[in-house]
DRENPA-3360 file (N, C-alpha, C; in nm, 2 decimals, always signed):
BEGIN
1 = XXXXXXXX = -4.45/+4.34/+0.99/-4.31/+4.40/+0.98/-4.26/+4.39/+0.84 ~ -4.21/+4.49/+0.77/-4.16/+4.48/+0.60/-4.04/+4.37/+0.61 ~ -4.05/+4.35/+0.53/-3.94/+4.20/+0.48/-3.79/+4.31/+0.47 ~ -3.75/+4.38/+0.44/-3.63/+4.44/+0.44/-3.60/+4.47/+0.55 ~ -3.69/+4.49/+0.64/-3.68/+4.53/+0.77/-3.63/+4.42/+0.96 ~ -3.74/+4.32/+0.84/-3.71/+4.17/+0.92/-3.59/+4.13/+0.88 ~ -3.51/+4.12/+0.75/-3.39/+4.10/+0.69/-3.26/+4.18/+0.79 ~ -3.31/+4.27/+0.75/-3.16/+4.38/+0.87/-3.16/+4.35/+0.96;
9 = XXXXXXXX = -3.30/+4.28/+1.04/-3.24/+4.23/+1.24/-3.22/+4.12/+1.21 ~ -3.23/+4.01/+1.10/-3.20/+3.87/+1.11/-2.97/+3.88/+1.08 ~ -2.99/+3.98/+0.93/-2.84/+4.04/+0.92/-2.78/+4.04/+1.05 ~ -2.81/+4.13/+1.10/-2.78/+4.22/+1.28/-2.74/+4.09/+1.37 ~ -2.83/+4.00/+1.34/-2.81/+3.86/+1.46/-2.74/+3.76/+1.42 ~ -2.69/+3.78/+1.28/-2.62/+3.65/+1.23/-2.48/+3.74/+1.29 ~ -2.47/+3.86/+1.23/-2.38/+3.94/+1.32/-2.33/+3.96/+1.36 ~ -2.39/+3.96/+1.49/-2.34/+3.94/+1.68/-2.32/+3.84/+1.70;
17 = XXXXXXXX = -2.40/+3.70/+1.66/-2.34/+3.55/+1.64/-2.21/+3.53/+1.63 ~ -2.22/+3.53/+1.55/-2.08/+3.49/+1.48/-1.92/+3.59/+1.54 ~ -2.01/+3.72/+1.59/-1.86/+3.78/+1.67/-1.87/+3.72/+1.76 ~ -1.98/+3.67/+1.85/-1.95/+3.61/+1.99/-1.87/+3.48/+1.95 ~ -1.90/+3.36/+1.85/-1.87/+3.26/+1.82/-1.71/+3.30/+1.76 ~ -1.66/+3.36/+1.74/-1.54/+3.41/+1.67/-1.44/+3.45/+1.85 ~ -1.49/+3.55/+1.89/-1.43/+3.61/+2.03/-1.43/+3.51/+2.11 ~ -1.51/+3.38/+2.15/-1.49/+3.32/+2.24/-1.40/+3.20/+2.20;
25 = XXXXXXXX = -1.38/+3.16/+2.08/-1.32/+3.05/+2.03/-1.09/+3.12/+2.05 ~ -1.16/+3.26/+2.01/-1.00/+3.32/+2.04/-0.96/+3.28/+2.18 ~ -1.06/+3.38/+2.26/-1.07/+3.34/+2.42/-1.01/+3.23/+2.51 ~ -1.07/+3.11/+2.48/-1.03/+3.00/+2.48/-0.91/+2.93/+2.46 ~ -0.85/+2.97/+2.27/-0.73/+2.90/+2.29/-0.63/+2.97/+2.34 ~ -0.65/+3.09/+2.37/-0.55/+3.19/+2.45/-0.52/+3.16/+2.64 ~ -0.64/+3.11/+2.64/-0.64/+3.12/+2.84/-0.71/+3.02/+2.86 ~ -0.74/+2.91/+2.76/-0.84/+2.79/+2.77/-0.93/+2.81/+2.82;
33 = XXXXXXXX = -1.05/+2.66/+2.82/-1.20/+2.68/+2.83/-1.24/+2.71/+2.92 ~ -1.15/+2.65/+3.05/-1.22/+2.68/+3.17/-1.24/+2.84/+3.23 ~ -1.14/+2.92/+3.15/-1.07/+3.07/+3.21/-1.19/+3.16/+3.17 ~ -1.25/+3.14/+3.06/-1.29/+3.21/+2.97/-1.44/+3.19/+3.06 ~ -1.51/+3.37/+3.07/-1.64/+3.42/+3.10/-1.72/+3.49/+3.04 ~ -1.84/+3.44/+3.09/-1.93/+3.52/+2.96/-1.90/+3.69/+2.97 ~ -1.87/+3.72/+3.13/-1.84/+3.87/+3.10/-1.75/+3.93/+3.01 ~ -1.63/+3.83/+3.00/-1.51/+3.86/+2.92/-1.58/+3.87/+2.78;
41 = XXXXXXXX = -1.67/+3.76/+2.77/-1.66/+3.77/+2.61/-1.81/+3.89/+2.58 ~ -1.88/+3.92/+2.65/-1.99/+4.01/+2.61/-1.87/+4.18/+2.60 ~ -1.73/+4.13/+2.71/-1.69/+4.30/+2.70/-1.58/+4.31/+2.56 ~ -1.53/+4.17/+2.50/-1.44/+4.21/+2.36/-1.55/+4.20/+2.26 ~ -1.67/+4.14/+2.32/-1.77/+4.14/+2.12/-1.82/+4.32/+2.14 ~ -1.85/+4.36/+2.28/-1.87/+4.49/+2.27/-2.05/+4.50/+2.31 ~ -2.11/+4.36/+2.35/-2.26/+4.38/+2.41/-2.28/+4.39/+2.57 ~ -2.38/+4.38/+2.61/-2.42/+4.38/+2.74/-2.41/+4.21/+2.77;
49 = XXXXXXXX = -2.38/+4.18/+2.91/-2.40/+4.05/+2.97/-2.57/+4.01/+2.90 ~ -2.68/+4.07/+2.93/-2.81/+4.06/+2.92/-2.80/+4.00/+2.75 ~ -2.74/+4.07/+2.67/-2.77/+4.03/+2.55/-2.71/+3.92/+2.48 ~ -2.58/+3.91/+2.55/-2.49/+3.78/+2.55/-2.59/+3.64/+2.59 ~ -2.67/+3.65/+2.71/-2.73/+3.59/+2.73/-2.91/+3.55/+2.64 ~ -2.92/+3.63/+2.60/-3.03/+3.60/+2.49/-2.96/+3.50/+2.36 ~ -2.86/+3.50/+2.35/-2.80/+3.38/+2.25/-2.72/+3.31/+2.27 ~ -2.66/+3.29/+2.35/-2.59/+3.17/+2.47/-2.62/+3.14/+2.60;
57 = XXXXXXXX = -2.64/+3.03/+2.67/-2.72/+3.05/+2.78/-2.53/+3.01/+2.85 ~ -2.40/+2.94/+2.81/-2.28/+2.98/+2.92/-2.16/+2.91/+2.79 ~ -2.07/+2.94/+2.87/-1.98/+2.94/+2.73/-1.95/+2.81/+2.65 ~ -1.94/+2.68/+2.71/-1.97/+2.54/+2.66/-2.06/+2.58/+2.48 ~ -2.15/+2.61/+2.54/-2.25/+2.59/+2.44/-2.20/+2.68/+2.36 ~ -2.12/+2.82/+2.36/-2.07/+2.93/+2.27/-1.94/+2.80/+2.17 ~ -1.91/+2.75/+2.25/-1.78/+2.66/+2.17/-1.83/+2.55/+2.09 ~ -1.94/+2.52/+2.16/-1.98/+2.39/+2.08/-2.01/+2.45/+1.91;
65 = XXXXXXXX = -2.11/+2.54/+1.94/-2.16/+2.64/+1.85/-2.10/+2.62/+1.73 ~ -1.98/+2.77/+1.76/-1.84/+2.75/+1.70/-1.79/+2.62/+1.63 ~ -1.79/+2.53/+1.70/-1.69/+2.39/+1.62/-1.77/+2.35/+1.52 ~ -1.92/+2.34/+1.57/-2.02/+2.31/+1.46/-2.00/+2.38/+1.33 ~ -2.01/+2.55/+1.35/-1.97/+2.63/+1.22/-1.87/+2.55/+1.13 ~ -1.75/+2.57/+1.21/-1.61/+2.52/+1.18/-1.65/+2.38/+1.06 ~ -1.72/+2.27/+1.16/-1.71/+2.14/+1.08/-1.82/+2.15/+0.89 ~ -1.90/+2.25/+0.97/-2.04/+2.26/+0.86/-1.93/+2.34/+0.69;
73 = XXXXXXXX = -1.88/+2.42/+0.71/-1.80/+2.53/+0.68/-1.72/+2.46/+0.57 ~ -1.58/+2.32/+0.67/-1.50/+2.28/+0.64/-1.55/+2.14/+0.54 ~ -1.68/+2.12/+0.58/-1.71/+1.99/+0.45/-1.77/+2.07/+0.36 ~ -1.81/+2.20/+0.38/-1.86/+2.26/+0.23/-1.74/+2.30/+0.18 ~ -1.61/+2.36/+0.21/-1.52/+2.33/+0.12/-1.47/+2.22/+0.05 ~ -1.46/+2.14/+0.14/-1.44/+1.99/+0.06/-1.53/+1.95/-0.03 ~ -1.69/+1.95/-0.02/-1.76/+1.90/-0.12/-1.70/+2.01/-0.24 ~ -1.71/+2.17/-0.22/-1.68/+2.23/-0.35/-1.56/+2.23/-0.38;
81 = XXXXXXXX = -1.45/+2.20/-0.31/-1.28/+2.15/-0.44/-1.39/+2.04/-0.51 ~ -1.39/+1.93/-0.51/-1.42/+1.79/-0.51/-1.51/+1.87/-0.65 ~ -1.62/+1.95/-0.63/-1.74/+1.96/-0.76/-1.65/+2.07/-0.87 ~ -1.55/+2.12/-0.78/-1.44/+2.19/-0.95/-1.39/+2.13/-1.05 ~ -1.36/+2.00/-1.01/-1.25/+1.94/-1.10/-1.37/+1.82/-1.17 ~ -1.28/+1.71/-1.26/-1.37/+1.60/-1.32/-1.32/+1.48/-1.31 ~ -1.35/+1.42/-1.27/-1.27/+1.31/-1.31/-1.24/+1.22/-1.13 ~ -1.28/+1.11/-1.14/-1.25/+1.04/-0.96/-1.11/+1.08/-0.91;
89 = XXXXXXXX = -1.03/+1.05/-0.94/-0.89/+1.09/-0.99/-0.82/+1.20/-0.91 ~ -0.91/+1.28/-1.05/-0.86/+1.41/-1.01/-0.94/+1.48/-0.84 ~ -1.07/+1.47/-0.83/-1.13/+1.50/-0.70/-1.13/+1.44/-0.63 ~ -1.06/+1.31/-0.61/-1.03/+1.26/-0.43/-0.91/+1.40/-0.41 ~ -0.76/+1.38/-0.56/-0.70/+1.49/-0.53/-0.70/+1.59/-0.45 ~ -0.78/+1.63/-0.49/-0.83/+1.77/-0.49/-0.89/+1.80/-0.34 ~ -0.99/+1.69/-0.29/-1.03/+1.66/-0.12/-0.93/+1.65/-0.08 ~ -0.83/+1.48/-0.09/-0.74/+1.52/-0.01/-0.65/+1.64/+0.05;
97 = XXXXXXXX = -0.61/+1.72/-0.04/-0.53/+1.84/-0.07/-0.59/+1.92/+0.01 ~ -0.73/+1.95/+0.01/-0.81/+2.03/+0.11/-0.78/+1.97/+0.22 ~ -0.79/+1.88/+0.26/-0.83/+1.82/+0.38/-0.67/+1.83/+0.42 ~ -0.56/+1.78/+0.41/-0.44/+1.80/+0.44/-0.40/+1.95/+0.53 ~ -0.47/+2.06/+0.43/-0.39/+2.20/+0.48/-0.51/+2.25/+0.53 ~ -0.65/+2.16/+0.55/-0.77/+2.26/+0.70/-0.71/+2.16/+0.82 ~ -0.64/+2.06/+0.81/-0.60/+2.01/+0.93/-0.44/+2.07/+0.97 ~ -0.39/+2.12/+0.89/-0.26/+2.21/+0.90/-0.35/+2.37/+0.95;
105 = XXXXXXXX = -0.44/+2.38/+0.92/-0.47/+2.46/+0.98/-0.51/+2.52/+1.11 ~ -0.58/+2.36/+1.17/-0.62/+2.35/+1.29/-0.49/+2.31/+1.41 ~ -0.36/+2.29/+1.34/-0.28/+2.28/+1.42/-0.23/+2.37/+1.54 ~ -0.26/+2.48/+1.56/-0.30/+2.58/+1.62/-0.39/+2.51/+1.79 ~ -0.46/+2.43/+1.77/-0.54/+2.36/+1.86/-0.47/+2.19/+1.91 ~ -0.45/+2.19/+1.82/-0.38/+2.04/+1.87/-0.31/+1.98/+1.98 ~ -0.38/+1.90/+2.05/-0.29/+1.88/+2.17/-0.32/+1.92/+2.27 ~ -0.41/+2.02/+2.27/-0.44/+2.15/+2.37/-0.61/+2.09/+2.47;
113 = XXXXXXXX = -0.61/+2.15/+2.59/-0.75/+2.14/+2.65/-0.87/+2.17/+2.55 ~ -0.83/+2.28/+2.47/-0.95/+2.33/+2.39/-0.97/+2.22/+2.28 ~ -0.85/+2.14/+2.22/-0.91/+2.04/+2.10/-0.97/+1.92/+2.19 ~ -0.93/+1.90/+2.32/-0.98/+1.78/+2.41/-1.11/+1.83/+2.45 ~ -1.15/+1.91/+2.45/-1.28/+1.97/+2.48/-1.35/+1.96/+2.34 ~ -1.33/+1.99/+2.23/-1.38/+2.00/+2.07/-1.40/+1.88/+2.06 ~ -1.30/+1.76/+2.07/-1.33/+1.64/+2.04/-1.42/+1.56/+2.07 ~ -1.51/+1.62/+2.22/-1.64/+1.56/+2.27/-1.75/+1.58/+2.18;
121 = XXXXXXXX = -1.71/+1.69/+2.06/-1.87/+1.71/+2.06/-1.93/+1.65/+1.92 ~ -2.00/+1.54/+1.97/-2.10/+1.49/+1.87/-2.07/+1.48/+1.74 ~ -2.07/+1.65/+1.70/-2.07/+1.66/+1.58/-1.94/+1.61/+1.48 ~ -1.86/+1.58/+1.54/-1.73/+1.57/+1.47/-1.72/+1.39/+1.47 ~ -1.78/+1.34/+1.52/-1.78/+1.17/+1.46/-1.93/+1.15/+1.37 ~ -1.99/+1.26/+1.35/-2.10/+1.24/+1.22/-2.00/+1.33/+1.11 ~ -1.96/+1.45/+1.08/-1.87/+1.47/+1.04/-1.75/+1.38/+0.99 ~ -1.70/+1.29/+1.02/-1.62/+1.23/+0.99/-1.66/+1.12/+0.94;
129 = XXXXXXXX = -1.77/+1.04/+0.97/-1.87/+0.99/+0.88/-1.85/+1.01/+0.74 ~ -1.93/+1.16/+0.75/-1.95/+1.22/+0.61/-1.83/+1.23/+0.49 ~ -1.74/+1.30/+0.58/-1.59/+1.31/+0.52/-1.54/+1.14/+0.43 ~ -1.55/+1.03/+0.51/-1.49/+0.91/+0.52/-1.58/+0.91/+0.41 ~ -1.72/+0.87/+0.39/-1.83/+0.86/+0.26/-1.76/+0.94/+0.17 ~ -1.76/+1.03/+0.16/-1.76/+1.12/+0.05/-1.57/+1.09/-0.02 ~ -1.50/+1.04/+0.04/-1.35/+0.97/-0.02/-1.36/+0.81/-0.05 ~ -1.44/+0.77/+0.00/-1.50/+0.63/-0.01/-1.54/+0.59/-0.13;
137 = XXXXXXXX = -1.67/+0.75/-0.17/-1.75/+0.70/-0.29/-1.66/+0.73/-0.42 ~ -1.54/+0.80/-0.38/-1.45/+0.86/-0.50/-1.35/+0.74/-0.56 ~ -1.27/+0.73/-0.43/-1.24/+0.59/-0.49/-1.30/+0.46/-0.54 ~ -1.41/+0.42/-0.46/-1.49/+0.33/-0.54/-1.51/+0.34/-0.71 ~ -1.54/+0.50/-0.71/-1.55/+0.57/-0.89/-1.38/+0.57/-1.00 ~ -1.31/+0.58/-0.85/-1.17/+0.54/-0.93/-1.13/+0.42/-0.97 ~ -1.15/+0.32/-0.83/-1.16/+0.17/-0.90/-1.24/+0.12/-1.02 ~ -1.36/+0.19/-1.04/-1.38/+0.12/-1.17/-1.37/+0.19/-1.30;
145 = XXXXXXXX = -1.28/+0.30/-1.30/-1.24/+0.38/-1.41/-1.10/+0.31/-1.39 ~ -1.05/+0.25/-1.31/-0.94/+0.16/-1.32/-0.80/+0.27/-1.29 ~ -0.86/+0.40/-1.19/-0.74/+0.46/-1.20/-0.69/+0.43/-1.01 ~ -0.76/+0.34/-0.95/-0.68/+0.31/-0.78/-0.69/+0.17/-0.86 ~ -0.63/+0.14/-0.70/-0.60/-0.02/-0.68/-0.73/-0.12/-0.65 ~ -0.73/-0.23/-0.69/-0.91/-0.30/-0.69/-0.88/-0.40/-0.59 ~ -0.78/-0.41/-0.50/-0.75/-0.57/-0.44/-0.72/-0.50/-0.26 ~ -0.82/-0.39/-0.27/-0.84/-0.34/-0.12/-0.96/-0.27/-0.12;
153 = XXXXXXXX = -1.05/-0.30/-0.02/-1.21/-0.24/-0.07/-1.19/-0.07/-0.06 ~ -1.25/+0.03/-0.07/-1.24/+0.10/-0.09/-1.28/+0.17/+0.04 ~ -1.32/+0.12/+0.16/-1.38/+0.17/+0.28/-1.26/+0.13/+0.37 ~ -1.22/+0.07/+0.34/-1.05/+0.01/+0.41/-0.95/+0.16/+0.32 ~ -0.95/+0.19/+0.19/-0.90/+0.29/+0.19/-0.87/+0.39/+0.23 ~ -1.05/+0.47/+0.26/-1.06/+0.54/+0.25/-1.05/+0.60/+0.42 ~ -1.03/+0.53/+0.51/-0.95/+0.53/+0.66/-0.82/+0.56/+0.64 ~ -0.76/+0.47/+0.53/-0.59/+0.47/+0.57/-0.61/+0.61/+0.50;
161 = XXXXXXXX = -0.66/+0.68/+0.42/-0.63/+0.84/+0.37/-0.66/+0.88/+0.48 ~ -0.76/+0.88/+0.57/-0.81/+0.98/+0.67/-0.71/+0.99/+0.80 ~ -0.62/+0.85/+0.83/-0.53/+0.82/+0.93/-0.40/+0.89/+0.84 ~ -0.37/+0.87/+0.75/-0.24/+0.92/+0.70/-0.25/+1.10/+0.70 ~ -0.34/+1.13/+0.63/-0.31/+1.29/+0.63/-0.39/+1.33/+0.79 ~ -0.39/+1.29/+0.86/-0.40/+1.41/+1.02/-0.31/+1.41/+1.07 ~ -0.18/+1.33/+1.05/-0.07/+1.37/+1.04/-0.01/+1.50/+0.99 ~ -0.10/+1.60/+0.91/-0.07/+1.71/+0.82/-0.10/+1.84/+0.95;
169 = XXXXXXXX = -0.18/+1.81/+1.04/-0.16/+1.88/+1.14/+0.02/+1.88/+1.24 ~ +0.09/+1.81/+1.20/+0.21/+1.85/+1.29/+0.29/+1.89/+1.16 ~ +0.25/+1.91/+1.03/+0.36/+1.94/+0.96/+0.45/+2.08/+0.95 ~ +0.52/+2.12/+0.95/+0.58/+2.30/+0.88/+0.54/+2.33/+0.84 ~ +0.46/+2.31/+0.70/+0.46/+2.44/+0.58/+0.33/+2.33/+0.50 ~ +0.31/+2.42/+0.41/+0.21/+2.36/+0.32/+0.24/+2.26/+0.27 ~ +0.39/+2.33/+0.20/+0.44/+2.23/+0.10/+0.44/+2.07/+0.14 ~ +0.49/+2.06/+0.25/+0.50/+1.95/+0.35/+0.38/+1.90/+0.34;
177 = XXXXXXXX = +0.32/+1.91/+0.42/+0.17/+1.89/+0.36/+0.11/+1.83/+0.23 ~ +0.17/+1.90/+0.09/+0.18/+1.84/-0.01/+0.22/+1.72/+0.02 ~ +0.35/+1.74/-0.03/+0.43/+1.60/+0.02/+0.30/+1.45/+0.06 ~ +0.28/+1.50/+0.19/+0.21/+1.38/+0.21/+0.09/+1.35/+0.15 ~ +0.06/+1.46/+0.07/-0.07/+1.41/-0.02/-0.02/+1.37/-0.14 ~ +0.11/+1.37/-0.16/+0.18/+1.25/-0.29/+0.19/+1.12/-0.23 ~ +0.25/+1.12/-0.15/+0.25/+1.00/-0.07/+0.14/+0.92/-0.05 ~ +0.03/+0.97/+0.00/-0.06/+0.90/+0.04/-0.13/+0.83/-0.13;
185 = XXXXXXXX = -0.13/+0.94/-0.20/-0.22/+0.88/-0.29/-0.16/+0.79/-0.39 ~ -0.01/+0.79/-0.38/+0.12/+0.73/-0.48/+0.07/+0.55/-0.43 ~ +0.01/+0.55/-0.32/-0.03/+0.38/-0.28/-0.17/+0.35/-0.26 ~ -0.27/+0.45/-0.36/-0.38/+0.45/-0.41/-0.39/+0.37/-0.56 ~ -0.28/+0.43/-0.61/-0.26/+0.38/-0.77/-0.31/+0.25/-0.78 ~ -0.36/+0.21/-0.89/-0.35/+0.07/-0.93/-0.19/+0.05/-0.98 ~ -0.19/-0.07/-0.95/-0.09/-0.14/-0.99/+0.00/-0.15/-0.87 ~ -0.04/-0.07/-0.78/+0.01/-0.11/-0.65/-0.03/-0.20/-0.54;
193 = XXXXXXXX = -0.04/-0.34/-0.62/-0.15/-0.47/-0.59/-0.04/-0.51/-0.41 ~ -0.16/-0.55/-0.37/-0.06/-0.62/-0.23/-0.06/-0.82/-0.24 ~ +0.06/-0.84/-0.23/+0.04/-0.97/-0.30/-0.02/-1.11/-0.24 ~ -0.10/-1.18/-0.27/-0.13/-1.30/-0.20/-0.05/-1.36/-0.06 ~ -0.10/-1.36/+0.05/-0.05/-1.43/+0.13/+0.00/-1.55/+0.13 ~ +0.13/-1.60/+0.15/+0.18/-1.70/+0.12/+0.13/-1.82/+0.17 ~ +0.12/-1.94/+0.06/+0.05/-2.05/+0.16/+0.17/-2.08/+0.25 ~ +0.11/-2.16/+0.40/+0.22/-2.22/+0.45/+0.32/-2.36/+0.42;
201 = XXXXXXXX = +0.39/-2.37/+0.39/+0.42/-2.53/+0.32/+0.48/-2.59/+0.42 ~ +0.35/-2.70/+0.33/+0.39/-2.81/+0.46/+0.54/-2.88/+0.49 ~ +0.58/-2.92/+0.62/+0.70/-2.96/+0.63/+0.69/-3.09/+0.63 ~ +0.80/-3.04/+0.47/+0.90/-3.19/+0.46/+1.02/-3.24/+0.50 ~ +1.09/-3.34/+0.52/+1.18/-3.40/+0.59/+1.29/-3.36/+0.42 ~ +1.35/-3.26/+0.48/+1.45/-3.28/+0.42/+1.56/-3.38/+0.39 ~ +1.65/-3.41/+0.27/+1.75/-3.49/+0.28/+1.85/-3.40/+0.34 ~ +1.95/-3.52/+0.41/+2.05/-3.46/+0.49/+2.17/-3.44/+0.41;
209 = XXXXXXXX = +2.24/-3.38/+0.38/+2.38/-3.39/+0.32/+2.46/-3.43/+0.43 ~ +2.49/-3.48/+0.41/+2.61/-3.59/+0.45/+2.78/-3.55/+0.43 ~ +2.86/-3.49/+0.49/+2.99/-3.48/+0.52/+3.12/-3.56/+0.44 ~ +3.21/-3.49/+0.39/+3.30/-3.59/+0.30/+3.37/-3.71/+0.43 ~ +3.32/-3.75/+0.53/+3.35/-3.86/+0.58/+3.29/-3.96/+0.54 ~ +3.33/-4.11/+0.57/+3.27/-4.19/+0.56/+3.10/-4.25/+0.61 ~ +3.04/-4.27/+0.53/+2.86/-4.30/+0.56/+2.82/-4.41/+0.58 ~ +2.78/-4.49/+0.69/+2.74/-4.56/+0.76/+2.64/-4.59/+0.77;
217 = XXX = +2.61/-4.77/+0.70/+2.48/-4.80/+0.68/+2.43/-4.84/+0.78 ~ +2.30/-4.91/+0.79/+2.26/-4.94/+0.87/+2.31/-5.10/+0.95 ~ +2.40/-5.17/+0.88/+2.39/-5.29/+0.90/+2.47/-5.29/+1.02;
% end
């Protein structure tokens, strides 16, 4: 078979993929997971049941699919903000900022059977792995350019960033969003040291003050 020719049905199949993976993920958050059938979705992508089924065997697997794209997709944007800029500094920035407004993005899903159903799958606690690494290794490169704080490891950081902005999923607007990516990274800075735990002092017997009345020895 000629290579241009093999190329146009592989084209053709990435194709039909990706409308099935696009139509059913609509499907879904419109009438949720359970509602949604493969006939429904073979009749908005516009194929036959028969062909529907030559690349999904039922719709679980059409969603899983999908989220996979979604996560694969979503850390290649983050790695590429992160490789625009220079500096540790500036490219946790630059991740966080991404990561803030794709989780403002996903707010659309939140809350919902369809994100309770997304959140089983596999892929999104290796995913988040990866995500957590890759702000981990930034800050570590900022602590020793001296531009974070050095008196918190950087794996303990780099959670409180990932707990603080998915909060960016219930926000309004972008801007908002910003916002909390000032915030978050404003207690990144060095010099924002957290200070020694106090020792406990031991107890002493204080002296008593004694009253302008008269004081009474012991005799």
């Amino acid at each position: 078979m000629p290579k241009l020719w093999t190329e146009t049905i592989e084209e053709h199949r990435r194709t039909v993929r990706d409308a099935i993976l696009n139509t059913t993920a609509e499907l879904a958050a419109e009438r949720g997971v359970r509602s949604v059938t493969m006939s429904q979705i073979a009749e908005q992508v516009g194929i036959g049941r028969a062909t529907l089924y030559k690349y999904f065997p039922d719709v679980e697997t059409i969603l899983l699919a999908w989220h996979d794209r979604q996560i694969a997709e979503h850390l290649g944007q983050l790695a590429e903000v992160r490789d625009q800029v220079d500096g540790a500094g500036e490219q946790l920035e630059a991740v966080l900022r991404a990561f803030a407004h794709i989780s403002r993005q996903s707010r659309g899903h939140h809350g919902t059977a369809f994100a309770a159903f997304l959140h089983r799958d596999e892929q999104v606690a290796h995913a988040e792995q990866q995500l957590h690494g890759m702000i981990r290794d930034l800050l570590a490169a900022g602590v020793h350019a001296g531009d974070f704080r050095d008196d918190v490891a950087p794996d303990e950081l780099a959670t409180y960033c990932l707990h603080a902005l998915s909060a960016a999923a219930t926000l309004p607007s972008d801007a908002a969003a910003d916002r909390l990516v000032a915030v978050t990274l404003s207690g990144l800075r060095a010099g924002n040291l957290v200070a020694d735990d106090p020792k406990p002092t031991s107890r002493r017997a204080r002296p008593r003050h004694h009253g302008p009345g008269p004081q009474h020895s012991g005799h």
